[in-house]
N, C-alpha and C positions, 0 to 999 in steps of 0.2 A: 365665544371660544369654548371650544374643550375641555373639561379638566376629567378625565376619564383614565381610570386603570387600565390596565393591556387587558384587552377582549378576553375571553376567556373561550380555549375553543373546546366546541362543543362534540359529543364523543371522546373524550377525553381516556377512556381509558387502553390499557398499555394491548398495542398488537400479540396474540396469544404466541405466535413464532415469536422466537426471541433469540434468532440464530444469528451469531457474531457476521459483520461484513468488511468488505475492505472497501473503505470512503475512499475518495480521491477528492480532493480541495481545490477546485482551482482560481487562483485569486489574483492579488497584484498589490505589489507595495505603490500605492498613490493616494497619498490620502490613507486616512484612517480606516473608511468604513467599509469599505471589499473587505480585509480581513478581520472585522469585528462583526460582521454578520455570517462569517465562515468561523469563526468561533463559536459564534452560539450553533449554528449548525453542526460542528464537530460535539458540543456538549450535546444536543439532545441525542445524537447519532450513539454516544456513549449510553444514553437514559437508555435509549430504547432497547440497543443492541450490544448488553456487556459483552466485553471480548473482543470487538469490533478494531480493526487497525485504520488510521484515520492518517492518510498522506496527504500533504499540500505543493504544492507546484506555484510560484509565480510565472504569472504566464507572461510578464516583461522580459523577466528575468531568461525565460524560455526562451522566447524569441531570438536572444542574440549577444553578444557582450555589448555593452553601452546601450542596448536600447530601451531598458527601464530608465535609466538616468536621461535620455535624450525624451520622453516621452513625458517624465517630473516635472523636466527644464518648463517644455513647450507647454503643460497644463498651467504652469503656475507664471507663465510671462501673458499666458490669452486672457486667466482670471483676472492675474492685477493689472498687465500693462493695456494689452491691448483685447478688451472685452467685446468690441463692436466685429473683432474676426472670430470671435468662439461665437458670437449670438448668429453671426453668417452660416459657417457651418453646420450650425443647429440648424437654426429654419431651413435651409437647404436639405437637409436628411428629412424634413416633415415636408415639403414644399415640391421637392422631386425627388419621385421614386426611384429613378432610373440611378440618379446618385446614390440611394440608401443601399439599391443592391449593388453599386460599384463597389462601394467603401467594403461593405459588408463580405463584397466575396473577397476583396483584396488581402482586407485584414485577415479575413477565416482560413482564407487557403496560406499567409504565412504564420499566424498561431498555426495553423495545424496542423500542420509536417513539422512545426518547431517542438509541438506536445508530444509527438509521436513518442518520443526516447523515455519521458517522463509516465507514460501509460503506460505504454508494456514494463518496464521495469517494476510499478507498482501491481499490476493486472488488475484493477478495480472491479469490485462486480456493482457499484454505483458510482454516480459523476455528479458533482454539487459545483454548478461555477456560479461566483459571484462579483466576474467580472464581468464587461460585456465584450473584449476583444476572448478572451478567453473561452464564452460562448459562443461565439465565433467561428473559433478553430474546430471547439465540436461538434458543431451544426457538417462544417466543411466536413470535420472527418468519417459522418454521418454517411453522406451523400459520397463521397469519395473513397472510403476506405471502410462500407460496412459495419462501424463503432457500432455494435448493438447491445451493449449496457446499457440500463435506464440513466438517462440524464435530464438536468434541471437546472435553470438558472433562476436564482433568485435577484430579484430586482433590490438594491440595498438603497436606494432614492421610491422618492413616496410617487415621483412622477414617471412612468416609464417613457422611453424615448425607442425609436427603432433598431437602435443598436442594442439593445435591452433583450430584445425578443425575438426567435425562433419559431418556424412550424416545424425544423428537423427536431428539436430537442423534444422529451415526452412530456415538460413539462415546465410552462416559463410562470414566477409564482410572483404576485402585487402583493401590496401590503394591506390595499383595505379595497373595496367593495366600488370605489370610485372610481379603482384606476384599470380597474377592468374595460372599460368602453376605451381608453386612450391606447391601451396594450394591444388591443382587436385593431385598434387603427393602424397602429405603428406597424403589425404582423400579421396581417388577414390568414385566418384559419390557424393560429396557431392556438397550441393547448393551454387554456389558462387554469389559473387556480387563486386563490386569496389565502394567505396563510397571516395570525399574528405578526405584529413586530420582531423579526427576527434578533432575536437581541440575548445576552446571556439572562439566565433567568433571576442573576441578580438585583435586573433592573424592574424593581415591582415597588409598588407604595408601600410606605412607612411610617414608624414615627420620625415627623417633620423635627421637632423639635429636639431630640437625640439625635438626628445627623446634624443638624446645624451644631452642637456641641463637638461629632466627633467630628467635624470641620474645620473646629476653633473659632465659629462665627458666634455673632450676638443673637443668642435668641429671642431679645426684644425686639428686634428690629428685622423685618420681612429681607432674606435674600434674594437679590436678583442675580443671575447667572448670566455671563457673555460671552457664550464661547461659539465659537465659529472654526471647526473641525482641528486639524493637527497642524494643519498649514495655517491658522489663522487669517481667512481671508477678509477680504470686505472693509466696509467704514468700522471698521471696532473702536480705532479710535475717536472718531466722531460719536456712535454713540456713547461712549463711555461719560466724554465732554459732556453731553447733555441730563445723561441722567444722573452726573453726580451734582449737577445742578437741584435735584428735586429735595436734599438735603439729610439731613440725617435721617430722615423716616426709613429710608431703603439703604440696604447697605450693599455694596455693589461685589460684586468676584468675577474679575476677567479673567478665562481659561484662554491663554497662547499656545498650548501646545507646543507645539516645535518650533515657533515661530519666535526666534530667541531675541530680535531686532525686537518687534512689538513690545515684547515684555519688560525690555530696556526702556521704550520710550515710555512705557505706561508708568513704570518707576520711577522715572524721574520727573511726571507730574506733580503740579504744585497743587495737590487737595486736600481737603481738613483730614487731620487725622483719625483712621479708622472707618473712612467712608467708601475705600476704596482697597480690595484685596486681590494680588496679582499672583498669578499660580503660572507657570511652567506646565510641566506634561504632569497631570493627574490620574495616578495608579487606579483611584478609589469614586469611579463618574458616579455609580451608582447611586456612595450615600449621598454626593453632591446634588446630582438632581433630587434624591429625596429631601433636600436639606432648603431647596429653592424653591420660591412659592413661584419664582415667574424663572424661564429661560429664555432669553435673546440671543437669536441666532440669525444665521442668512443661505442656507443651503437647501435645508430640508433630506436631508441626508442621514448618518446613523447619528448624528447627535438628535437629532430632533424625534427619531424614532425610539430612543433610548429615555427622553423625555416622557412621547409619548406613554412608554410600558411604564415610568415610574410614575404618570396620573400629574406630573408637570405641566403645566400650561406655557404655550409657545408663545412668540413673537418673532415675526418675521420680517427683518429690518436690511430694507434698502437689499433684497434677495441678490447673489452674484448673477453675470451671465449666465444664460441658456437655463442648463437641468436646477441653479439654483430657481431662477424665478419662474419653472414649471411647476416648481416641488411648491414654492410658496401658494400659488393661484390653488391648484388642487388641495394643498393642505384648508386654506382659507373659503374652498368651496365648500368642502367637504366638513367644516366648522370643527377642524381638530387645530386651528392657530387664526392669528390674526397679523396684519401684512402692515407695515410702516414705510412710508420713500422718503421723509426726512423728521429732522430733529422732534421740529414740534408733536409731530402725529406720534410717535418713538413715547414722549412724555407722556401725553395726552393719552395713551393708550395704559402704559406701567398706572399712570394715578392712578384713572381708571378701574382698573386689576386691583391695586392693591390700596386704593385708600377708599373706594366708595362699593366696591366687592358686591358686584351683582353675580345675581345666579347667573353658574353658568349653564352657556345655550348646549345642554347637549344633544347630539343628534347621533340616535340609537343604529346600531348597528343589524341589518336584518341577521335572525338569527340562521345559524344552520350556516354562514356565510366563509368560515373560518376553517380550512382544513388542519384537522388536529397534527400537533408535533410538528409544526412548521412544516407539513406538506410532506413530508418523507416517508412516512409508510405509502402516501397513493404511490409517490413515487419509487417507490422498490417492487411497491406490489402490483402495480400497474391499474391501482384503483381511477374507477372517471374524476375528475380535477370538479371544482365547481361549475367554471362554465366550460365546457368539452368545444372541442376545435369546431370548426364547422368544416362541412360536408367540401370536401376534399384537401381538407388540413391535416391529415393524418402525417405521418413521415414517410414522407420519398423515397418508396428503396433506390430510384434510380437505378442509371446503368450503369456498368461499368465497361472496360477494356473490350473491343472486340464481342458489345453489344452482351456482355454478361454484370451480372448482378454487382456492387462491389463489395470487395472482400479486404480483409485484413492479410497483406504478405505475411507470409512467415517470416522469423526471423533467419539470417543464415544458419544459426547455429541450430535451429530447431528443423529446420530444412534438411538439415546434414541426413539427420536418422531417418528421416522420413524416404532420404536417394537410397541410405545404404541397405536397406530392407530388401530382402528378396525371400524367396520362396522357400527357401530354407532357411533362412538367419528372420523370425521375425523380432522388431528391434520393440519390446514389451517391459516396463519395467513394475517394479512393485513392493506389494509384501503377502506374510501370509499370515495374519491371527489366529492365536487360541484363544476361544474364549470362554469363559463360566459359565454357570447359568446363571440364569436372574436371580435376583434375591431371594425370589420366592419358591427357588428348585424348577421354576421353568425353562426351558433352553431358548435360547434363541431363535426365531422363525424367520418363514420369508417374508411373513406378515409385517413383522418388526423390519424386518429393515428397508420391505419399499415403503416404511409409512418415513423410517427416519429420510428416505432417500426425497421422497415426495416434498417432505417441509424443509430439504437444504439446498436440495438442486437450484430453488430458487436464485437463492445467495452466491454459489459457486459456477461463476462464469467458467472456468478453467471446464467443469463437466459436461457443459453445452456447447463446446466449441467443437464446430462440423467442417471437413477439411473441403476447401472445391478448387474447381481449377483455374486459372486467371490465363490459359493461352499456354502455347507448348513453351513459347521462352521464358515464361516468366516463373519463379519460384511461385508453389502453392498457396492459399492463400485459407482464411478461417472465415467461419459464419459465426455467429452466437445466435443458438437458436432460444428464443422467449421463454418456450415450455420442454422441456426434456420428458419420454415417457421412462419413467425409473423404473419398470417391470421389464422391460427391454431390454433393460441393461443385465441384470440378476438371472441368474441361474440357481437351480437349489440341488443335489445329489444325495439320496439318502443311502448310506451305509449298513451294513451289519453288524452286530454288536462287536464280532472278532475283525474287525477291518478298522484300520489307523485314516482311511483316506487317502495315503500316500500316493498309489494309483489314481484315483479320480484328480488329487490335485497336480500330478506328472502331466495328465491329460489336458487341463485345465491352462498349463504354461507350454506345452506343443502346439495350440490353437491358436493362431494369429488374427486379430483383431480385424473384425469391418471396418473399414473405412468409408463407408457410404452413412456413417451417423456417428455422435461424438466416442472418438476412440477408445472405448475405457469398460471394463467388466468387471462382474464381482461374480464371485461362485459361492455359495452358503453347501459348508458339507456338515450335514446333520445326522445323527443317529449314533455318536459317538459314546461311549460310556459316559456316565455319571452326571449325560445332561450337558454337557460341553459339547461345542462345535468351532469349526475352524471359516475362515472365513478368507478366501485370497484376493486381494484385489489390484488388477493389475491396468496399467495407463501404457498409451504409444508414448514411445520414447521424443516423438517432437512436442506434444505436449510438456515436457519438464523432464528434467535428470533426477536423477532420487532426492536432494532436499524439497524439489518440486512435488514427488510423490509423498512422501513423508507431511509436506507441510498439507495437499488433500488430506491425507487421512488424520489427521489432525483435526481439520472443519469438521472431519464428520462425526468426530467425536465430540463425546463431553467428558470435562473433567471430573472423575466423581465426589461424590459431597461438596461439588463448587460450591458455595452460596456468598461466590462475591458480590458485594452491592455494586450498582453501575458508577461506574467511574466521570465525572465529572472535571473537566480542565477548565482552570481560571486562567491561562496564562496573565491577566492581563492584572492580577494581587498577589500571586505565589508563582512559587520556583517549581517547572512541571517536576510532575515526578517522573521517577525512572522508568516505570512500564510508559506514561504515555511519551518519553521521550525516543525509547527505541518506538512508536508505534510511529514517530514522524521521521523516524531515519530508517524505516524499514526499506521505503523506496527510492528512485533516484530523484528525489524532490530537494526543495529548501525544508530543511527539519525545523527550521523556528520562524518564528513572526516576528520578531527586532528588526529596529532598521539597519542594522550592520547584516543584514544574511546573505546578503549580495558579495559578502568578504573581500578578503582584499587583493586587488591584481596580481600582486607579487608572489603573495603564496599559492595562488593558480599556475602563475607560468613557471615556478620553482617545481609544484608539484606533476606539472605539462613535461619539464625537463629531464623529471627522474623516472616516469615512468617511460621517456622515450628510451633514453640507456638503458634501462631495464629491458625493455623488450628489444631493444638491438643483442644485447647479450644473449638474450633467449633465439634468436635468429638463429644467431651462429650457434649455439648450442643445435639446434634442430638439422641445421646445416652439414653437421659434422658428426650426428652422431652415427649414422649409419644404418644397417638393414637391423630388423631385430636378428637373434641367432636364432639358425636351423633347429627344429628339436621335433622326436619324434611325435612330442603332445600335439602338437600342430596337424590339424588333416582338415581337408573338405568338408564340410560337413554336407552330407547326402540326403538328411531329411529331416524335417522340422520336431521331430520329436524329440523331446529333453527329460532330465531328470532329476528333480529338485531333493537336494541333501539337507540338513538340517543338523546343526550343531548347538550347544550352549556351552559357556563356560562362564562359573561363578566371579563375577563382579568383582566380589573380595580377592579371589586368585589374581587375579589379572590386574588389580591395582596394585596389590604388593609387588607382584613380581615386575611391573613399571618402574614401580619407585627403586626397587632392586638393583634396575639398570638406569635408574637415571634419564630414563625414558618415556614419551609419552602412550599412553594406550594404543595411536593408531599406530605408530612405531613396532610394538610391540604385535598386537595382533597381524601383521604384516610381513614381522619375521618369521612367527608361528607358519603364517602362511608358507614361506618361502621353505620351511624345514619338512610341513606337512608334504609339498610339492614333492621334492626331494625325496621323501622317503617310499612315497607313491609310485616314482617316475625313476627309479635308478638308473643311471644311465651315464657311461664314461663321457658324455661333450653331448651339451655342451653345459657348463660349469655354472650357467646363470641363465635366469628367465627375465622375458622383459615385462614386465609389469607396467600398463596402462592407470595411474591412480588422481580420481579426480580429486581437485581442490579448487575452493570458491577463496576468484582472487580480489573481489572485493566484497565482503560479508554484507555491510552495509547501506548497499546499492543494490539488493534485487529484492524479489517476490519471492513472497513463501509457498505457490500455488502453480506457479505457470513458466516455463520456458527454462529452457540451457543455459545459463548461467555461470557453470563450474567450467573450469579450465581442466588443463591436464596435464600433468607430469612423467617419462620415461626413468620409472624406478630399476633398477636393474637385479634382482632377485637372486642372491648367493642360496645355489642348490648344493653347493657340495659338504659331505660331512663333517659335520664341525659341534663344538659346544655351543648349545642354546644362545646363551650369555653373550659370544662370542658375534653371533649372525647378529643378533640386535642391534648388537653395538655397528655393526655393518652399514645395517639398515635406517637406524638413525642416522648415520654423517650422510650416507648416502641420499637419504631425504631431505633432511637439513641444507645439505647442495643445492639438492635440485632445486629447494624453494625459492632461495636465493639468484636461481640463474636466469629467472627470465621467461620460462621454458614455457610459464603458464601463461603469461600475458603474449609471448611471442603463437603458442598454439590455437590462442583467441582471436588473433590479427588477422592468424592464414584462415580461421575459420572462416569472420566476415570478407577477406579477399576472395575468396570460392565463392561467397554469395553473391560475387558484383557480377562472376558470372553468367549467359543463359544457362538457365535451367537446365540442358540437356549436360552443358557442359561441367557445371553445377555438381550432376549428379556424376558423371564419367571420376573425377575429380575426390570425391568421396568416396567412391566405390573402390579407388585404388589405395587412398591415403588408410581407409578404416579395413585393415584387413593384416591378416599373419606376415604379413611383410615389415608391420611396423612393431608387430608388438603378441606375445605369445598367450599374456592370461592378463584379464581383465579385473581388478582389485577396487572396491569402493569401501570406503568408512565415512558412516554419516552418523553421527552424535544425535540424539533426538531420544527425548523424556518420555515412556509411556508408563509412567508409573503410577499414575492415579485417574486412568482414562477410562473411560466404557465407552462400548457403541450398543448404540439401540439398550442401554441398559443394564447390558451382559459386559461383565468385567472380563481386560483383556489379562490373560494371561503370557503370552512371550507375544512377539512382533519379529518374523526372521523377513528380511530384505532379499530382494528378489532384484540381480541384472540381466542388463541384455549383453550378448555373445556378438561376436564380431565375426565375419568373414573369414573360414580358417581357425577359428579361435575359438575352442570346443566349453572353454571353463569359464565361469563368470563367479565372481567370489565377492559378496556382501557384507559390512560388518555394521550391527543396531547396538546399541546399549540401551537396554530394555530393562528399569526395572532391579533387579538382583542379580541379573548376568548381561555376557553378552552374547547373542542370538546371531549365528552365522548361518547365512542362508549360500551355498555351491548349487550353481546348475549348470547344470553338463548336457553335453549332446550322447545321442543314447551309446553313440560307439565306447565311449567312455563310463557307462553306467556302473559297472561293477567296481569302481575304484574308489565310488562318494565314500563307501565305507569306512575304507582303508585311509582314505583322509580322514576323515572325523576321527579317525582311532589314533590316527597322526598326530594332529591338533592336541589332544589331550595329553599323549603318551610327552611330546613337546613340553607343553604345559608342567607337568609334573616333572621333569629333568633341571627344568629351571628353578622350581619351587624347591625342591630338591637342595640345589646347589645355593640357594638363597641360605636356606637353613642350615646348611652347613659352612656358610660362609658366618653367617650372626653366632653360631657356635664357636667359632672361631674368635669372636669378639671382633671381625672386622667392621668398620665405619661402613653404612649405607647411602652411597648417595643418597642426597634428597630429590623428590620430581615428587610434583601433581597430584593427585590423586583419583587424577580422571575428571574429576566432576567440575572443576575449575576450567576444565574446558568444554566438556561436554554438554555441563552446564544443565540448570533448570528452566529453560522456558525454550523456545520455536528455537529449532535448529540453526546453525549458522552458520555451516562451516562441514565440508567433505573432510576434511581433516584439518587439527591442530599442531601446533606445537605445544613444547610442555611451559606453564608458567614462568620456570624459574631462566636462571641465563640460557638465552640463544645467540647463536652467530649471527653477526652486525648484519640488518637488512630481514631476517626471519621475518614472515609474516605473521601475527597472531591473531588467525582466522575465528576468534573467540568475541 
């Protein structure tokens, strides 16, 4: 037997890229050890990749309501009841192929249209499954729908079987050197690899005799360990019977797990005292196997693997059906345990081990055999695995539809902007950076940022995704191309010293994107005084809405003087903490790994009922509200050329004068808006503009990188003259309404209803709905922190947000909190050019009328309401939210998109 530390792999040190990514997990609550080798996977994922967002998905859970719990049932009636129909079904998946690939497409194709919701919501730019229906679905959504992120299933049993393994995935990974010939069997041509014990890295040799103390066991007497996963399967109780027969030399600790029956009868045996110690679910496996000189088990699974890393020696007694007594022959081939089918041999083995303590047999591991970090750098970086597929195992692009490649549909909502684009309106959204120079008085170049582009494009799926066509009916569809060329994308313009850029970057937002390669540009404008340069970078609007845009240029930055250490998650000793908790509620995943996360019926179909009312309300709101009004702002727009304005207002101004009104920021910057409009645009009728204002209607359920997400709201914009203080107050209740009515979840519903349609009609449908008929100026506010950020090195100085213009709809109005102010980015169509000014001189001249009347109200000695201070919603980390409400009381039902 065995008794060996976890291998140690070789190449060991840390990948030079060290750029954050977004993990996807996909696992299954069955048993213990799917998700305990997707924890150690998420911890190294943190080692490697600080910053990294780490989502998990059960893919039972996915699949359907009831069919995790129907899928529990039937594992744990085939283990204990009936074993001789689980060992059928095995040797039948080894025995005939034609059934491995029934089962396999069966399963894969419903995982995976069941996964579909949980992927795009999180956008991964990698995919870690460690189940095997799970990989499954990937494999299918490979072959069917174009998935071309790097994906990998990790095998969490020591034996693979052919559900286990993929030639669509880039990368199916064994645990040791032996199980490679089984894996080649199971999945001819697929890509293998061998990686460590995939186990937290808590699980390593120690001192024996200190964990046996923090145990509470005797350390005169050798422990033996009995545990047989979370379910406690197998003869446990029979062995237990027999080895506590061997007498006080050993002292025995059965681990039951979840297996609350077992542990009952085990307590109620009649054994000498102290010879027998019965445990429940145990937080702390690590020091336990460090604390046991021997472990009895029957699965070969992550308890045994977890053994393995801690230098425990196994025994594998009376193995369960199938993958159990696979795991045990290869374990026992492979002289990493030793195998018992009853009582006697059970004994005869523990003596053995522990009272006459022969060397053990160990059998060396070839070096070089171990891909370092549990396999995840080859797999991100698309390094060769150990043994590489064979000659025509590579991944299938396959066909798809009407004899074309397949591709990823759009979603409807992201399809929308993709119809509503035309040759004058193109639908582009963004920002535009100032930025310093380097520390060292150098400016930033083009050098500098295709090198930064080069080392992140990797990581950032959202930048590789290439639009194609799936057939005239069908909505468009996406590629993710491997390698992105980043000098393709970059433009550089050099200036004269008396030139602001303003022109080049006008020219820069008139130009509407290729779409024959991924939609997305940057312009570097250089040669500005004092070593500063500005940089705009702008994305197609099906790509993502502004917190999508906002959350890219986020990746492509660094925070400056970050030097967080990397973040390691125990869940399985400590209470996560808060960063990695929003990292597992980032997406529309299960956020925790307990076995309650499957929640509970009731507060599903409660929370099923309220959102339906809601969005019936918003029906009728949309129903009745009517045409936007007539106004002269409103014209054709005749040619693509636009004209980006640029405004700030100090931070400090704008939160006093909030708190003033009792209002929050976006509130606030909104009525500015409506008064700026107004003072612009005089004009007897009509009395009010209709304001388009997105809001994301569940913060907590999408991606910080890719796709539509926000909803939208019909704000109704008071232009006529009035006191500052006065429009606000307007524009709060008036917000505060709308949040309440539905209007966003009801304008989500017609978006996906459009998409059920063809394509053709799809677009007809869009083209009428998004245009001056519904709505006269377009208004966005997106919260997002750039206050301690660089790119390529060169600190940013403001960040002004950049929308896209609608059919008809000459204005688009952005609002950033950047820092020490907030950064308003207007773009206008050129007919309107001459007016950016006179708003900006608006905006201010507003500002100070209020501030004004603030200060003579506190002169006054009147009481202030209280409100927010911005940053309570705005908040320090990844944006979350098109707009807020203010912390303090809101009307019953307010969302608080924070």
């Amino acid at each position: 037997m065995k008794a060996a530390s976890r291998p140690a792999p070789p190449g060991g040190s840390e990948p030079a890229e060290r750029t954050a990514r977004r993990v996807l997990v996909v696992s299954a609550d069955i048993g213990g050890g799917h998700d305990a080798t997707g924890r150690a996977l998420e911890e190294r994922v943190h080692a490697l990749w600080p910053g990294s967002r780490v989502g998990w998905v059960d893919t039972l859970n996915a699949m359907g309501p009831g069919v995790g719990r129907g899928f529990r049932r039937t594992y744990v009636t085939n283990v204990a009841l009936t074993p001789w129909l689980y060992e059928f079904f095995w040797a039948s998946l080894w025995r005939h192929r034609w059934f491995a690939a029934a089962s396999k497409w069966f399963t894969g194709a419903w995982a995976g249209r069941r996964l579909v919701g949980a992927i795009e919501a999180f956008d991964p730019d990698l995919i870690v499954s460690t189940y095997p229906l799970g990989s499954a679905g990937l494999a299918w959504l490979r072959r069917h729908r174009g998935l071309d992120v790097p994906m990998g299933a990790w095998v969490s049993d020591f034996a693979p079987h052919p559900f286990w393994v993929y030639p669509q995935l880039d990368l199916n990974i064994v645990v040791h050197p032996s199980a490679l010939p089984v894996a080649a069997v199971a999945a001819p041509g697929a890509p293998l690899g061998v990686c460590a014990p995939p186990v937290l890295d808590r699980f390593h040799p120690g001192d024996q005799v200190e964990a046996a103390r923090r145990c509470g066991l005797d350390p005169e007497r050798p422990p033996v360990v009995v545990a047989c996963g979370s379910y406690g399967f197998g003869a446990v109780e029979e062995a237990i019977a027999a080895l506590v027969g061997i007498g006080d030399a050993v002292q025995l600790l059965a681990v039951c797990g979840r297996n609350e029956g077992l542990a009952d009868r085990l307590e109620a045996l009649n054994t000498p005292p102290g010879r027998l110690v019965v445990r429940r679910w145990v937080d702390d496996m690590p020091t336990l196997l460090r604390a046991a000189q021997l472990l009895v088990t029957n699965a070969g699974g992550a308890t045994a693997l977890e053994a393995w890393a801690t230098g425990t020696p196994v025994v594998m007694y009376r193995p369960i059906a199938a993958h159990g007594a696979a795991n045990a022959a290869l374990m026992t081939a492979a002289g990493l345990a030793e195998t018992a089918q009853d009582p006697a041999a059970l004994v005869a083995c523990v003596r053995t081990w522990l009272v006459d303590r022969p060397p053990a047999r160990l059998v060396e591991v070839p070096p070089g055999s171990f891909l370092p970090h549990l396999g995840l750098p080859a797999l991100a970086h698309g390094r060769p695995p150990t043994e590489a597929a064979a000659p025509g195992g590579s991944r299938p692009g396959g066909r798809g539809p009407n004899g074309r490649p397949p591709s990823w549909p759009l979603r409807a909502q992201d399809a929308f902007f993709l119809h509503v684009q035309s040759p004058t309106v193109a639908q582009q959204i963004g920002a535009v950076l100032d930025l310093d120079p380097h520390p060292d008085g150098r400016p930033l170049t083009r050098a500098d940022l295709t090198a930064l582009l080069v080392r992140r494009l990797p990581a950032i799926a959202t930048l590789r995704r290439r639009l194609v066509s799936r057939g005239r009916w069908r909505r468009p569809g996406w590629v993710v191309d491997r390698h992105a060329d980043a000098a393709a994308h970059l433009d550089e313009v050099r200036v004269g010293s008396d030139d602001d850029g303003a022109v080049v970057v006008d020219r820069f937002w008139s130009q509407p994107l290729t779409l024959d390669r991924p939609p997305w540009r940057m312009l570097l404008v250089s040669g500005l005084p004092d070593g500063r340069t500005r940089v705009a970078v702008k994305l197609h609007h099906c790509l993502g809405d502004g917190l999508s845009a906002i959350g890219v240029l986020h990746r492509l930055m660094d925070a400056a003087g970050d030097r967080t250490p990397p973040r390691s998650t125990t869940p399985d000793t400590a209470a996560p903490t808060r960063a990695a908790a929003d990292d597992r509620a980032d997406a529309a995943v299960d956020p925790g790994r307990a076995p309650d996360r499957r929640g509970r019926p009731g507060d599903r179909s409660r929370e099923v009922a309220r959102q339906a009312r809601l969005t019936a309300r918003g029906l009728i709101r949309l129903a009745t509200q009517g045409r936007a009004p007539g106004s002269p702002l409103n014209r054709p727009l005749s040619s693509p050329r636009r004209r980006l304005v640029t405004a700030s207002l100090p931070a400090a101004d704008v939160l006093r004068a909030a708190r003033a009104c009792g209002a929050h920021t976006s509130e606030l910057m909104v009525a500015l808006t409506a008064g700026a409009l107004g003072r612009v645009h005089p004009a007897p009728a009509p009395r009010r503009l209709r304001a388009m204002f997105a809001v994301s209607v569940s913060p907590r359920r999408r991606a910080a990188t890719h796709g539509n997400w926000t909803g939208a709201v019909s704000l109704d914009l008071p232009l006529e003259r009035a006191a500052t203080r006065d429009r606000v107050t307007a524009v709060r209740e008036s917000l505060r309404a709308a949040l309440v009515s539905g209007e966003a979840e009801a304008a989500g519903l017609v978006m996906r209803a459009m998409g059920a349609l063809p394509a053709p009609l799809h677009a007809a449908a869009a083209r009428r709905v998004y245009t001056s008929r519904n709505l006269n100026v377009i208004v966005s506010y997106m919260p997002a922190p750039f206050r301690t950020h660089r790119l390529a090195g060169a600190s940013i100085r403001t960040a002004t947000p950049v929308v896209a213009l609608a059919d008809g709809v000459p204005v688009g109005i952005g609002v950033l909190r950047c820092g020490l102010a907030f950064e308003i980015g207007v773009l206008l169509d050129e007919s309107l050019a001459d007016s950016g000014t006179a708003f900006v001189a608006a905006l201010h001249a507003d500002l100070a009328e209020l501030l004004a009347d603030v200060a003579t109200v506190r002169g006054g000695n009147a009481v202030v309401p209280g409100g927010d201070d911005g940053d309570a919603a705005v908040g320090g980390g990844d944006p979350v939210a098109d707009v807020a409400v203010p912390a303090g009381p809101a009307p019953s039902g307010v969302r608080r998109c924070v």
